[in-house]
BAGUVO-352532 format. One record per residue: residue number from 1; residue in one letter; x negated, z, y of N, C-alpha, C in turn. Coordinates in steps of 0.1 Angstrom, whole numbers. Layout:
N
SITE   resi   resn    n.c1    n.c3    n.c2   ca.c1   ca.c3   ca.c2    c.c1    c.c3    c.c2
SITE    NUM      A       X       Z       Y       X       Z       Y       X       Z       Y
...
***
This chain:
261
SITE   resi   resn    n.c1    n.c3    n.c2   ca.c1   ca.c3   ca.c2    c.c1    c.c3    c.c2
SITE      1      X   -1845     570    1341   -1837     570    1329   -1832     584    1326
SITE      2      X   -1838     595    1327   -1836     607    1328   -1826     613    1337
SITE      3      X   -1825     609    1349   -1814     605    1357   -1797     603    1354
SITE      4      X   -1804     587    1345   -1793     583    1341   -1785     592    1330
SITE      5      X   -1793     595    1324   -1790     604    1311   -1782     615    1318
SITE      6      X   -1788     625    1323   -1784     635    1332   -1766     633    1338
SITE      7      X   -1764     622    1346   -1751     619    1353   -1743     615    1337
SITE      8      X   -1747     607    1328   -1736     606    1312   -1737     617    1312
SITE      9      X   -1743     629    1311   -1739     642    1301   -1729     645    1311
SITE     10      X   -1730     646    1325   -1723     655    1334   -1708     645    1331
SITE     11      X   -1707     634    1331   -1692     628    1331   -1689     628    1320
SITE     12      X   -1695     631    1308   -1689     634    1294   -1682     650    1297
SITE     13      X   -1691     661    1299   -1683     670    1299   -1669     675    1307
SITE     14      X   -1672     663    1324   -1661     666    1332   -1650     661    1321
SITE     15      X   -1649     646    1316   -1643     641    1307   -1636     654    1298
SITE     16      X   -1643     656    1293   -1642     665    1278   -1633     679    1282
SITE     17      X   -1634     681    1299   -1629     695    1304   -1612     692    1308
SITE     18      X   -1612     679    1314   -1601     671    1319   -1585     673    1306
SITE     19      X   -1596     667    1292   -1587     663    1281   -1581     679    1281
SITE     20      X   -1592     690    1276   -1590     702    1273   -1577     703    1282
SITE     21      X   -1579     702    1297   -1565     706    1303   -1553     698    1302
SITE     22      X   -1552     691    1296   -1541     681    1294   -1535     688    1279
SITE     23      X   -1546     695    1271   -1540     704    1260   -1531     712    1268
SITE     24      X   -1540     720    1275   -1535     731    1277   -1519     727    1282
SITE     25      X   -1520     722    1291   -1504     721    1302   -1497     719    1291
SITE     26      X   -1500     709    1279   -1487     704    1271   -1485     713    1260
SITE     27      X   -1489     726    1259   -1486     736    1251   -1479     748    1256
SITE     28      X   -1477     745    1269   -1470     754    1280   -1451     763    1273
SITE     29      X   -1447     768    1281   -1439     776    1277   -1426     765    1273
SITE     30      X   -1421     769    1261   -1409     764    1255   -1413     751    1247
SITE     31      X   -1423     753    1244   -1430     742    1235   -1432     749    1220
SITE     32      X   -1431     745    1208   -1427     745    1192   -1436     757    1194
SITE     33      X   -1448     752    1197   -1460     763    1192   -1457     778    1203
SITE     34      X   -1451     776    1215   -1448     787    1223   -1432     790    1225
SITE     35      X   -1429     793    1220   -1413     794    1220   -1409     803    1237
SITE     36      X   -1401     802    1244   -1395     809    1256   -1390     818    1254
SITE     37      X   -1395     836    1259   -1391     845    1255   -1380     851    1263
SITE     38      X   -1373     857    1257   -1359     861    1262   -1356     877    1255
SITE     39      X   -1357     886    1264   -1355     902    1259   -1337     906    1265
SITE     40      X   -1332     911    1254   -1320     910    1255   -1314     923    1251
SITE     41      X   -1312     935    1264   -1313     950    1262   -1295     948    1259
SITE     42      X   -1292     954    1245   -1278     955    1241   -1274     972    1236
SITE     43      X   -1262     976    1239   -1258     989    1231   -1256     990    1219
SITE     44      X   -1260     999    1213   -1265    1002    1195   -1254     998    1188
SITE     45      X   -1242     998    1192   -1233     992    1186   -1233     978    1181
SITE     46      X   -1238     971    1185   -1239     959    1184   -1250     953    1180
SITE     47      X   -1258     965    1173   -1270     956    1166   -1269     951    1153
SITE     48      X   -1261     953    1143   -1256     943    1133   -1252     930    1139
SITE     49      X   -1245     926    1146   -1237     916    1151   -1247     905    1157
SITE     50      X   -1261     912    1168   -1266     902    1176   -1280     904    1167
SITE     51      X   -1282     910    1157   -1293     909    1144   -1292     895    1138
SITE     52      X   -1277     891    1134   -1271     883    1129   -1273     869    1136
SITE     53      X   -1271     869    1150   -1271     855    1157   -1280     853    1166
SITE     54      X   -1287     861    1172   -1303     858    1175   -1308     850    1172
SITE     55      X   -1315     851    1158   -1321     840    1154   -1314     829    1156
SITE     56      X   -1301     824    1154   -1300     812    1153   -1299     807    1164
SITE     57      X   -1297     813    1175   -1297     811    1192   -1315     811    1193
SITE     58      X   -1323     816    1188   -1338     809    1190   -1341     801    1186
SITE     59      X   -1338     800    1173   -1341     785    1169   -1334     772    1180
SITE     60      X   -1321     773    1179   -1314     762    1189   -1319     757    1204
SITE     61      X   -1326     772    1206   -1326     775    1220   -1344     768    1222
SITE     62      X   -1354     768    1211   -1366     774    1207   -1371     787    1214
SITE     63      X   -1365     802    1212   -1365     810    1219   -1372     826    1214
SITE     64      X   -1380     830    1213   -1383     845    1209   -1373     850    1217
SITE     65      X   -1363     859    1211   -1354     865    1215   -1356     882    1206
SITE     66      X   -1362     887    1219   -1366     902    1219   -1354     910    1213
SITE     67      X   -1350     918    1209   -1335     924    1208   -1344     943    1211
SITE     68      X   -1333     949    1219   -1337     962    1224   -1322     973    1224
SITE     69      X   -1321     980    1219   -1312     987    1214   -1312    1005    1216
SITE     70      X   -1299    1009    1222   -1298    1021    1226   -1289    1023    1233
SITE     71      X   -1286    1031    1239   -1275    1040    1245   -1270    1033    1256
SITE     72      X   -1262    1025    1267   -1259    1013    1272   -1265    1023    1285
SITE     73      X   -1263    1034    1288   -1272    1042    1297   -1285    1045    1301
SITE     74      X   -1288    1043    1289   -1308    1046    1287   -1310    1029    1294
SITE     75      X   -1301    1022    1285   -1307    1008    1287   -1303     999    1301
SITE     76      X   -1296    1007    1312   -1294    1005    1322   -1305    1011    1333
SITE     77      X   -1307    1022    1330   -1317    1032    1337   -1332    1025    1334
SITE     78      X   -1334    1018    1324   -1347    1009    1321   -1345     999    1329
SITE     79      X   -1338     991    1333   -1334     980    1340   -1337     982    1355
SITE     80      X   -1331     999    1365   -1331    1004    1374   -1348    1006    1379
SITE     81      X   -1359    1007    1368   -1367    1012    1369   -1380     997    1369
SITE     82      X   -1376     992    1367   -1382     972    1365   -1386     969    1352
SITE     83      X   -1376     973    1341   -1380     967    1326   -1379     954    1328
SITE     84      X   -1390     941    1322   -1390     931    1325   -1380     929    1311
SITE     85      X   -1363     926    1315   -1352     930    1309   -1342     908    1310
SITE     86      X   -1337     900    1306   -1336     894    1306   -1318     893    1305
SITE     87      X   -1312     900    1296   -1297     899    1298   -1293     911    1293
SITE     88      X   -1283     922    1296   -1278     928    1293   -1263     931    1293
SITE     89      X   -1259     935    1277   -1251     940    1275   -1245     953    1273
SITE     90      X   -1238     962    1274   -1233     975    1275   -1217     977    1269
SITE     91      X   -1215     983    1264   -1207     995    1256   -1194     994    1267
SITE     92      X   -1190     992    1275   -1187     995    1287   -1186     983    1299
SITE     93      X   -1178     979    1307   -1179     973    1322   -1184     982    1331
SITE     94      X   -1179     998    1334   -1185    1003    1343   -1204    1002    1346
SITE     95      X   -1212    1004    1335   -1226    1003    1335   -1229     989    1343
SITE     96      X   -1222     981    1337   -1224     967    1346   -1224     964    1356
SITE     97      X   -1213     972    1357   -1205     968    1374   -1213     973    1385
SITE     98      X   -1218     986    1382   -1226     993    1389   -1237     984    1392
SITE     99      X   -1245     979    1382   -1259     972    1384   -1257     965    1390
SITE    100      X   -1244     955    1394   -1243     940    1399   -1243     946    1413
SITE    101      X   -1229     957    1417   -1229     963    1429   -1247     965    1435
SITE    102      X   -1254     967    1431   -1268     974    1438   -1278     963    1433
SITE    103      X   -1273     949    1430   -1280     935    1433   -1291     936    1419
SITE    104      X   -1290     942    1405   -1295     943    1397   -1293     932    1386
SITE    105      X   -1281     929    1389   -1272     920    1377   -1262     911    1383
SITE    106      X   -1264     900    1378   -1256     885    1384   -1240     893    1375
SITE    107      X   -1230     888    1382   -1215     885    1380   -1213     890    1369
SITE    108      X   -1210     903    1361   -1210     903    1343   -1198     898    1343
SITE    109      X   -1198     896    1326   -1182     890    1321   -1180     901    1310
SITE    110      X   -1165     904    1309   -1160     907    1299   -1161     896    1285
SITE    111      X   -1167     901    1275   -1172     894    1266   -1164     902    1249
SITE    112      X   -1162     912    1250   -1152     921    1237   -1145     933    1238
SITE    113      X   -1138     933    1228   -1134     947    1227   -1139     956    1216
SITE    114      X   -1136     967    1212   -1136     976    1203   -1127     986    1198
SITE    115      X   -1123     990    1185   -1119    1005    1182   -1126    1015    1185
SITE    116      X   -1119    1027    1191   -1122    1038    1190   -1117    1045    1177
SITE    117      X   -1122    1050    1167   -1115    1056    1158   -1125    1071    1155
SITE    118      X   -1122    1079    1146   -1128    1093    1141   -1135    1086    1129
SITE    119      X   -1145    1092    1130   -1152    1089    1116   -1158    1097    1107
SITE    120      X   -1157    1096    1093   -1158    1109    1084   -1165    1105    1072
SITE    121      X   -1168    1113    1067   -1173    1108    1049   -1167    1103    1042
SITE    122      X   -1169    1092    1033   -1161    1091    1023   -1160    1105    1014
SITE    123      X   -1146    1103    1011   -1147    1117     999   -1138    1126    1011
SITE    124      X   -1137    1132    1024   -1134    1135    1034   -1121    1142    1034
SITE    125      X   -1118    1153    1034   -1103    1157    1034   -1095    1159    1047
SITE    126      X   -1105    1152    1059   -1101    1154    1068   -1094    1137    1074
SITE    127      X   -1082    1140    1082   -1070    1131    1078   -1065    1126    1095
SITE    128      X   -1072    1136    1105   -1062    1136    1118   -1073    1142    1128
SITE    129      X   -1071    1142    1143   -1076    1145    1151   -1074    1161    1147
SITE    130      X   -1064    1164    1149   -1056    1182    1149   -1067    1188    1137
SITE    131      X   -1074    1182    1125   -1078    1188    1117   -1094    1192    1120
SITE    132      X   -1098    1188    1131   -1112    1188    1139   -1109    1203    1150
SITE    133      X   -1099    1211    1149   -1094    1222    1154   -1098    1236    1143
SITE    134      X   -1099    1232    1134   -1100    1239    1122   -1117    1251    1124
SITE    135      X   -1117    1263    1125   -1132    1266    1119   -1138    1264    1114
SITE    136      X   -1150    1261    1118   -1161    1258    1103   -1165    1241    1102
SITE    137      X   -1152    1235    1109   -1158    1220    1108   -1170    1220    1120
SITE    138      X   -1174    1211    1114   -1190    1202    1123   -1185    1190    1127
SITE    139      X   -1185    1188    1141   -1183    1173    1149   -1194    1174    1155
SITE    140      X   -1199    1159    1155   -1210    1153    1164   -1202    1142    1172
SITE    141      X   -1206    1141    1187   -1201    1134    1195   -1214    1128    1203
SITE    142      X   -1207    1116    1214   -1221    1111    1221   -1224    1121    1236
SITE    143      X   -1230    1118    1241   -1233    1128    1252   -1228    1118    1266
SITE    144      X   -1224    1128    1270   -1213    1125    1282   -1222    1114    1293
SITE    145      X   -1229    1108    1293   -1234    1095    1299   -1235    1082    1296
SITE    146      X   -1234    1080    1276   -1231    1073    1269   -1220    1068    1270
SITE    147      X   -1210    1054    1266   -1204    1052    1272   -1187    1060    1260
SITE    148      X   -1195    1063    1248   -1193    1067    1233   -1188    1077    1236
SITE    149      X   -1199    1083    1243   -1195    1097    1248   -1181    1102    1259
SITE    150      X   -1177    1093    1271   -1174    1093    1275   -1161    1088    1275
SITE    151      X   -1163    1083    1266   -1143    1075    1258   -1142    1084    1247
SITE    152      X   -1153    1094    1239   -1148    1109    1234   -1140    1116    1245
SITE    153      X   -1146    1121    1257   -1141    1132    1264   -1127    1127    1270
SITE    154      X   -1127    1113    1273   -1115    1106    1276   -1103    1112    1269
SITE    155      X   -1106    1108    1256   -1091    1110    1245   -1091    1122    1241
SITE    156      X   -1100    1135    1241   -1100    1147    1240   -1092    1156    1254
SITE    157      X   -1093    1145    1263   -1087    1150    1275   -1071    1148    1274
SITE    158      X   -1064    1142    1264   -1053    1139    1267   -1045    1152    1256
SITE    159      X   -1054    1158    1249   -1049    1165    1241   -1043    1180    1243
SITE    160      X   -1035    1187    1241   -1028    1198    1244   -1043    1205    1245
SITE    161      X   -1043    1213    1256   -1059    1222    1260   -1065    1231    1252
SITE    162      X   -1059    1238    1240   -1062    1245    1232   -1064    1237    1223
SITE    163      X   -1060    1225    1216   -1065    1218    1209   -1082    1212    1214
SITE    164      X   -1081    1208    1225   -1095    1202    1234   -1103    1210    1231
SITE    165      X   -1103    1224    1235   -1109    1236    1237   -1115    1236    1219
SITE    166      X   -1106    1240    1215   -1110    1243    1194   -1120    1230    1195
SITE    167      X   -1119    1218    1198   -1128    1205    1190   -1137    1209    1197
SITE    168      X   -1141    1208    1210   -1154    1210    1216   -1163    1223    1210
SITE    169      X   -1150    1232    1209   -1160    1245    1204   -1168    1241    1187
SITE    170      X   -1162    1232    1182   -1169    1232    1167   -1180    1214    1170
SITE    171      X   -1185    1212    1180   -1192    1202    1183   -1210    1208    1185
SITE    172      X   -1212    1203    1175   -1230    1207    1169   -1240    1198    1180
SITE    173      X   -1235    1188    1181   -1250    1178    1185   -1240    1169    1199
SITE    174      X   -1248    1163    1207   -1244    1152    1219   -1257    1141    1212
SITE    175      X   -1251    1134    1207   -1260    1121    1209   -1264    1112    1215
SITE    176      X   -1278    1106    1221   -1274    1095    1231   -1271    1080    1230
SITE    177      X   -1263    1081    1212   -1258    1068    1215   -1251    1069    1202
SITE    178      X   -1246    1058    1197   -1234    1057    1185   -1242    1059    1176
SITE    179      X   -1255    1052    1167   -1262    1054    1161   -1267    1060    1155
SITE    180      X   -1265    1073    1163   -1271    1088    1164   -1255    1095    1157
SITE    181      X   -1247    1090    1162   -1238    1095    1156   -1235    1096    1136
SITE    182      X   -1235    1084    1141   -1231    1073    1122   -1246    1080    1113
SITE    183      X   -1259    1082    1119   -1267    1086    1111   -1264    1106    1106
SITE    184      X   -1256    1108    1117   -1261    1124    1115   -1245    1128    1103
SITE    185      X   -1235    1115    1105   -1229    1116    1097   -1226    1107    1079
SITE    186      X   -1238    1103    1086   -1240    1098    1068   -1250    1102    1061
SITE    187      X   -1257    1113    1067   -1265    1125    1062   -1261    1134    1058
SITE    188      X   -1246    1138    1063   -1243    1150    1059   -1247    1159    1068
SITE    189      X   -1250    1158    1080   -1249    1169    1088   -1240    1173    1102
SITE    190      X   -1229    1167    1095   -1219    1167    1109   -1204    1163    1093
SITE    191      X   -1193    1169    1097   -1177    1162    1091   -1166    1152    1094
SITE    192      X   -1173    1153    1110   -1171    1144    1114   -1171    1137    1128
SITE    193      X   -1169    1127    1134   -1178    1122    1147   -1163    1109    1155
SITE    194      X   -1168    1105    1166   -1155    1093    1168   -1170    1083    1173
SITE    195      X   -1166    1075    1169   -1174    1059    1168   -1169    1051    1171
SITE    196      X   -1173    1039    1170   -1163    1028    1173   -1160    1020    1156
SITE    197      X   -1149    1016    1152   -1142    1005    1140   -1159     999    1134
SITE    198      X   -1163     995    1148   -1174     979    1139   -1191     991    1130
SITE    199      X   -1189    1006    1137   -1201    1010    1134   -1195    1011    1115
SITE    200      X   -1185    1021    1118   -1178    1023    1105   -1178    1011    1093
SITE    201      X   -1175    1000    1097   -1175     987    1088   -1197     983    1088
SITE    202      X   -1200     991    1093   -1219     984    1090   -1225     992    1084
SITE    203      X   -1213    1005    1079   -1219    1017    1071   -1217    1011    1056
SITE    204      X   -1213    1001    1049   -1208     996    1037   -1201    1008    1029
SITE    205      X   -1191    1012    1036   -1181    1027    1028   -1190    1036    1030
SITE    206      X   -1196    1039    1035   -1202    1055    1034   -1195    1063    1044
SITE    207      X   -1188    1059    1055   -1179    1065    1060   -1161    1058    1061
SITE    208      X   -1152    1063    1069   -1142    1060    1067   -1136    1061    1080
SITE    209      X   -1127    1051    1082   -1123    1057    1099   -1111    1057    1099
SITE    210      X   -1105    1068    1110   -1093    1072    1111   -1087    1069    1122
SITE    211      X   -1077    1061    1123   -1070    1054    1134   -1067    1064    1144
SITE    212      X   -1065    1065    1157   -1060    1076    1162   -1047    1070    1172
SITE    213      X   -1036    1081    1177   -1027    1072    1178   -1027    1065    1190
SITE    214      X   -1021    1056    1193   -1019    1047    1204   -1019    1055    1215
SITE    215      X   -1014    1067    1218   -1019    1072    1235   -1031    1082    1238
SITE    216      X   -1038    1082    1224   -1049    1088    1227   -1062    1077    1230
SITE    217      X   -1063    1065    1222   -1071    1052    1225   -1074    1051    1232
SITE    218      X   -1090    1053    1236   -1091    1044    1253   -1093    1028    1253
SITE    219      X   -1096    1021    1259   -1099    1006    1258   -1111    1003    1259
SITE    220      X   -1117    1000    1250   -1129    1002    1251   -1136     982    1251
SITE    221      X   -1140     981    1262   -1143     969    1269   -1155     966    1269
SITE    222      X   -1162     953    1264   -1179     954    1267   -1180     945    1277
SITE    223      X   -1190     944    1282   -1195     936    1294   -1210     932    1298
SITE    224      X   -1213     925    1297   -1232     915    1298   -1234     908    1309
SITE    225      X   -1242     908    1311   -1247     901    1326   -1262     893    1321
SITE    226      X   -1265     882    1337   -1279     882    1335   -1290     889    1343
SITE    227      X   -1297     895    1341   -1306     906    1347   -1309     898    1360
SITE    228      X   -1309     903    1375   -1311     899    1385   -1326     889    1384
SITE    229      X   -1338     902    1383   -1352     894    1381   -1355     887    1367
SITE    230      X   -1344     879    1358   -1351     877    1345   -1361     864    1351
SITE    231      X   -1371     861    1341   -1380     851    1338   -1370     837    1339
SITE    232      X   -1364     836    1331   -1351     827    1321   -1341     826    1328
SITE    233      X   -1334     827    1338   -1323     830    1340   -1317     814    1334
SITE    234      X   -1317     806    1331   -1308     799    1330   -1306     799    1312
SITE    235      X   -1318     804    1307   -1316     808    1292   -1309     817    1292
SITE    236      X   -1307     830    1299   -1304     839    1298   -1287     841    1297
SITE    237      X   -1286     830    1306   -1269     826    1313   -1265     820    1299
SITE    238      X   -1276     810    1289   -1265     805    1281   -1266     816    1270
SITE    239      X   -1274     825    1268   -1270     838    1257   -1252     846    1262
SITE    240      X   -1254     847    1273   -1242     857    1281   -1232     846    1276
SITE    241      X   -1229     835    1279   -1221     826    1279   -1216     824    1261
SITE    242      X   -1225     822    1250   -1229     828    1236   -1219     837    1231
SITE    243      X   -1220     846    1238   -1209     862    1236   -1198     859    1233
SITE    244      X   -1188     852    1241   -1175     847    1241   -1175     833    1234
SITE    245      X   -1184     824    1235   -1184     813    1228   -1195     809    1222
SITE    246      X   -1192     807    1205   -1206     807    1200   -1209     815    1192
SITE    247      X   -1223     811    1183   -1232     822    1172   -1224     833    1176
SITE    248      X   -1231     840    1187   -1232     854    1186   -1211     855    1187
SITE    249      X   -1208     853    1194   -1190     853    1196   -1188     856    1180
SITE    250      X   -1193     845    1174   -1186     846    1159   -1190     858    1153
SITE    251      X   -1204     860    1154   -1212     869    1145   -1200     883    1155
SITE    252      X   -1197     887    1166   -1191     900    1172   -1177     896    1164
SITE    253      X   -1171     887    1159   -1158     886    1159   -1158     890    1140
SITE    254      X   -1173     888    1130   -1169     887    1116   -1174     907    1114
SITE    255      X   -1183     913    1126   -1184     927    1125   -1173     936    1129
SITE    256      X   -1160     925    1135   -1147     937    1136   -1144     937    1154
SITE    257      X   -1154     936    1160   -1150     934    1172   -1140     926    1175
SITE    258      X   -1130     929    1186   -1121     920    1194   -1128     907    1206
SITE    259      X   -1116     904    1209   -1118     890    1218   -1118     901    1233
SITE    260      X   -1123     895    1244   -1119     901    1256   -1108     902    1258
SITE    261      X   -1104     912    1268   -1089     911    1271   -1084     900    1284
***
């Protein structure tokens, strides 16, 4: 009898171990209680915009959707280095292009555009590029690896050379990303900076932006991919895909951004 007793306890608990794993598996990834995570390294520019439609792409999706934000350079160089990175977007096509070239990043698409414009305080008596020539003014710009930075030196390059020369000379700080800009100019410690249209519109008026003219403009193009090694890649594809059509498309299109070209 003891015996018998013995082999019931043993098939109750194999029983009881069995069920346990039949929890387990059906709580597995992309399930209500575990949502599929998805990290989605974007340029600072664009953190109002993908703040905005995230969420609703996780809920649709059931997805924790990580958002990581910074200089489209910093956040490529994390990617280079094995940030377990899921889709990326950048400021820029060149960043992209590169990662795809050296097998980091599937196919990117062109997904928007942007303004370049000057940006200044409200209240601001300053009206024109020519007036960032002046002594005494304070310009903050992005640092020449940024992509912010490098569509500054762009249109500063097209300028008569002693004008170029005067702006650079009254340039206080290199920031490593647009964010850095819009904060050091809505502190008051800069007069003024070039940004892009959509940062200036997520300032709610605290700054103001100044068109600059048509052959100074660079074209300023974004471009996203899906990270070579993501987890998700087919989640990942339908965020990229998102950009152009979709939440996020809308949410980039009601912060001021353009359509691709």
């Amino acid at each position: 009898m003891r015996a018998l007793a013995c082999l019931l306890g043993v098939l109750a608990c194999a029983a009881l171990a069995a069920g346990c794993g039949d929890d387990d598996d059906s709580s597995g990834g992309g399930s209500s209680d575990n949502p599929t995570r998805l990290v989605v390294s974007a340029a600072s520019s664009m953190t109002e915009a993908l703040e905005q439609c995230a969420p609703e792409f996780g809920d649709a999706e059931n997805a924790d959707v990580k958002l990581s934000f910074a200089g489209s350079d910093e956040l490529a160089a994390q990617i280079r280095q094995g940030a377990p990175v899921d889709v990326y977007a950048a400021a820029n096509t060149k960043l992209p292009d590169q990662l795809n070239a050296d097998g980091l990043l599937e196919k990117p698409v062109e997904f928007a555009t942007n303004e370049f414009v000057l940006a200044v305080p409200k209240g601001s008596e300053i009206g024109s590029v020519e007036d960032l020539t002046k002594e005494g003014t304070t310009v903050v710009i992005g640092s020449e690896s940024v992509p912010i930075g490098a569509y500054t030196r762009e249109t500063l390059a097209k300028l008569p050379p002693d004008q170029e020369k005067a702006i650079l000379a009254n340039v206080r700080s290199n920031e490593p990303d647009v964010k850095g800009i819009v904060g050091k100019l809505t502190q008051g410690a800069a007069d003024a900076g070039f940004v892009y249209v959509t940062d200036v519109n997520a300032t709610n008026g605290e700054l103001k932006a100044i068109e600059l003219p048509a052959d100074l403009e660079p074209q300023v193009t974004y471009g996203a991919g899906v990270v070579t090694k993501s987890k998700e890649p087919d989640l990942a594809q339908k965020f990229v895909d998102g950009l152009t059509d979709g939440d996020c498309a809308d949410a980039l299109s009601a912060a001021g951004f353009g359509p691709a070209p």
